[in-house]
N, C-alpha and C positions, 0 to 999 in steps of 0.2 A: 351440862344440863341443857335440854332442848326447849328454848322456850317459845317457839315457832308455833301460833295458836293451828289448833286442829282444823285440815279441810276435808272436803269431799267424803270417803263413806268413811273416818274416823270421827266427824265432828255428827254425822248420823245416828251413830253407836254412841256417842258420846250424848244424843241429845233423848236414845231412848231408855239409855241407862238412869238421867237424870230424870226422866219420867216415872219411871219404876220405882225409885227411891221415895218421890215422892206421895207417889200414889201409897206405897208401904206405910209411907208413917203418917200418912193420913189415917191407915186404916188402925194402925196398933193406936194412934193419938186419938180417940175419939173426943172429942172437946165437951167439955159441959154443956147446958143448953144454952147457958149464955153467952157462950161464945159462936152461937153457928153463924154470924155475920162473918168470921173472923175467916172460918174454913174454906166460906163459901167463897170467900175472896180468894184463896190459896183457887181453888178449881177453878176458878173465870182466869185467874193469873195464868197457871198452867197450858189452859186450853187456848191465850191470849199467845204462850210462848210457842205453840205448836203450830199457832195459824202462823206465827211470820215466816213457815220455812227456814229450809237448810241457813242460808248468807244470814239472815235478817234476823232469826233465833242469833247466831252467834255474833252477831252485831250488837241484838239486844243485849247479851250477858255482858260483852268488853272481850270476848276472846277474840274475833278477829278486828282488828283497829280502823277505827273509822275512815275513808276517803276523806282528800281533803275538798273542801267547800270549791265547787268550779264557780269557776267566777262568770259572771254573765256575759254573752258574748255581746263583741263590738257591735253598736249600731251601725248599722251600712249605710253610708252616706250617700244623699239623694244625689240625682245628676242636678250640678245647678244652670240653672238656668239661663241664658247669656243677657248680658246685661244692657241695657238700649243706651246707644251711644248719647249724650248729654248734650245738647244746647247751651254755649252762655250765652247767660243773660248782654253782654255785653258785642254778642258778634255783630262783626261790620257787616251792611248789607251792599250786598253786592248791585253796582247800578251799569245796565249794557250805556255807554257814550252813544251819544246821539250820529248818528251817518253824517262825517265830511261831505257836504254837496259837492260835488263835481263842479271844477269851473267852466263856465260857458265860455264858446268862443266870443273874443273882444272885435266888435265894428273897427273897421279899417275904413279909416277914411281914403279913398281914392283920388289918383292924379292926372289926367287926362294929357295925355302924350300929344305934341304938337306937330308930329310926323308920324305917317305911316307905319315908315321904316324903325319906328320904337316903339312900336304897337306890342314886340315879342321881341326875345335878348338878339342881340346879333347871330349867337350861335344856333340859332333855332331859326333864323328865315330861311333860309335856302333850304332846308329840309322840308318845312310846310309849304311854301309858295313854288318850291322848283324856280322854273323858265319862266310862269305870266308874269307878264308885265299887271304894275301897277299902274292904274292910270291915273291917279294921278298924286305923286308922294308926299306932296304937301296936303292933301284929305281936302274936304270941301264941305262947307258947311251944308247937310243937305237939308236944314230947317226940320216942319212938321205937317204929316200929314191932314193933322189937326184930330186924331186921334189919342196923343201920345204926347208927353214930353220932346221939347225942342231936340236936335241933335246937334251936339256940339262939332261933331269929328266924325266924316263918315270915308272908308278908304274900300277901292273897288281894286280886285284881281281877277281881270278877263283878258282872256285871248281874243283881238277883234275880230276873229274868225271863227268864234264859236257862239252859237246862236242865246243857248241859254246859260249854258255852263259857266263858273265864275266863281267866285265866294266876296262876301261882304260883309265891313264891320261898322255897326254904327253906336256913337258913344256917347252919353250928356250926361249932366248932375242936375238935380233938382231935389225940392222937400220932398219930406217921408212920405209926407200925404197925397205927392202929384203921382211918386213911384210906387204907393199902394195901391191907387187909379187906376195908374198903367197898368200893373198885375192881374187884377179882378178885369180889364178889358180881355189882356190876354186869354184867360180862364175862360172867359166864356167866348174867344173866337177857337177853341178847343186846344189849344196847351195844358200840358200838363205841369204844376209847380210845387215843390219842397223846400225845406230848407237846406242847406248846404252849407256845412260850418256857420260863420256868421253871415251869410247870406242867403238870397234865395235864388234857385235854378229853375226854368221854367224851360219848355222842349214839345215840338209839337216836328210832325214828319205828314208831307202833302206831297200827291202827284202833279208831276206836271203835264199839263194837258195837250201840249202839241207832241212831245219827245215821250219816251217813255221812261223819264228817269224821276227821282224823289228830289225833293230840297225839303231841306232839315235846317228848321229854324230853333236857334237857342240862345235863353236870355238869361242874363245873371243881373243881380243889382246887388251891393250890398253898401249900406248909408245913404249917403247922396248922391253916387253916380252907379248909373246902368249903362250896359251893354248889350247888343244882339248881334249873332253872327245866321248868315243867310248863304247855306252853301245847297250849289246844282252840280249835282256830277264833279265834286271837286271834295274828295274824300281826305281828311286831315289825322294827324296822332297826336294829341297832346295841344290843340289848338289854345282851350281856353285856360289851361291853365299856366298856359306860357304869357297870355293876355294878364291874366291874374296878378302874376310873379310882377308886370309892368308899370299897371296899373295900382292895385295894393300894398305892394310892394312881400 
């Protein structure tokens, strides 16, 4: 037995056959007057199963079996949003250290050499001085112009044969405030002055008027004793810091 419910133009035939039927026994059935509520129900029913169509007529009676219930589809879940990174309550705050000052250079107290000849290391005179004669290698006290702090130590290298040419060092100690004097005279007889490590270097260059050559004068001080070297035509390498290395140590 086929119990396969009827589709497509069977269930057609199938739904105008049931139409006719009932249309017939409506008509042979003519119902008392009391019942015309009843009929007219029968004809809206009818006309109710004609309006659903082919599927939905045979849905209505039970011959073709209902779909099952689709079930609602998934919510599409939103893009989420990234989440802002969190602060505790507890973080260390970070603090930049204060800058290491840099250490200054340390005053040298200085030593005043009692000979010429240790004015600069032993391996370093004959390179600076050559052949002049010193004149005189025990130094000599050459006092003061009355310009300047006394000099304790002054040593000349001249050839007696040359008129101006030479070089000269002259050396004293004195307080801060005589050799800060001396400085501010210098400056304004036109030297120029800086510091230099822990000291300071002053440098002035003048012609000279009979010859046509410079002398370059240069002064260093640092603490209590200063220095000035006075060279004419008598070009050196390394003069004052070989003085330096002797005196400062």
């Amino acid at each position: 037995m086929n119990t396969e419910p009827p589709t497509g133009d069977d269930l057609q035939r199938m739904l105008v056959s049931m139409k006719q039927t009932v249309l017939d026994r409506a008509e042979d059935r003519r119902p008392a007057p009391r019942r015309r509520g009843g009929r007219a129900g029968i004809v809206i029913g009818v006309i109710a199963l004609l309006g659903l169509g082919a599927t939905s007529g045979g849905v209505a009676l039970g011959m073709i079996p209902q779909p099952f219930t689709a079930s609602a589809p998934a919510p599409t879940p939103s893009p989420s949003e990234p989440v802002a990174p969190s602060t505790p309550e507890s973080a260390p705050v970070q603090e930049t250290p204060d800058p290491v000052p840099t250490p200054t250079s340390v005053v040298r107290a200085g030593t005043l050499p009692t000979d010429c000849r240790q004015l600069v290391p032993a391996s370093e005179y004959d390179r600076l001085f050559g052949g002049t004669p010193l004149t005189d290698p025990s130094g000599s006290e050459a006092g003061s112009d009355g310009d300047g702090p006394p000099v304790d130590l002054s040593c000349i290298w001249r050839d007696p044969r040359a008129d101006v040419s030479g070089l000269s060092v002259s050396l004293g100690s004195d307080t801060a405030e005589v050799i800060a004097d001396h400085e501010a005279l210098l400056v304004r007889s036109g030297y120029t002055c800086a510091d230099s490590g822990a000291g300071r270097l002053c440098r002035m260059t003048v012609a000279e008027q009979a010859y046509p050559v410079d002398t370059t004068l240069t002064y260093y001080s640092e603490g209590s004793t200063w220095l000035i070297v006075r060279q004419t035509n008598f070009p050196t390498n390394g003069l004052l810091s070989a003085i330096q290395q002797q005196v400062w140590g």
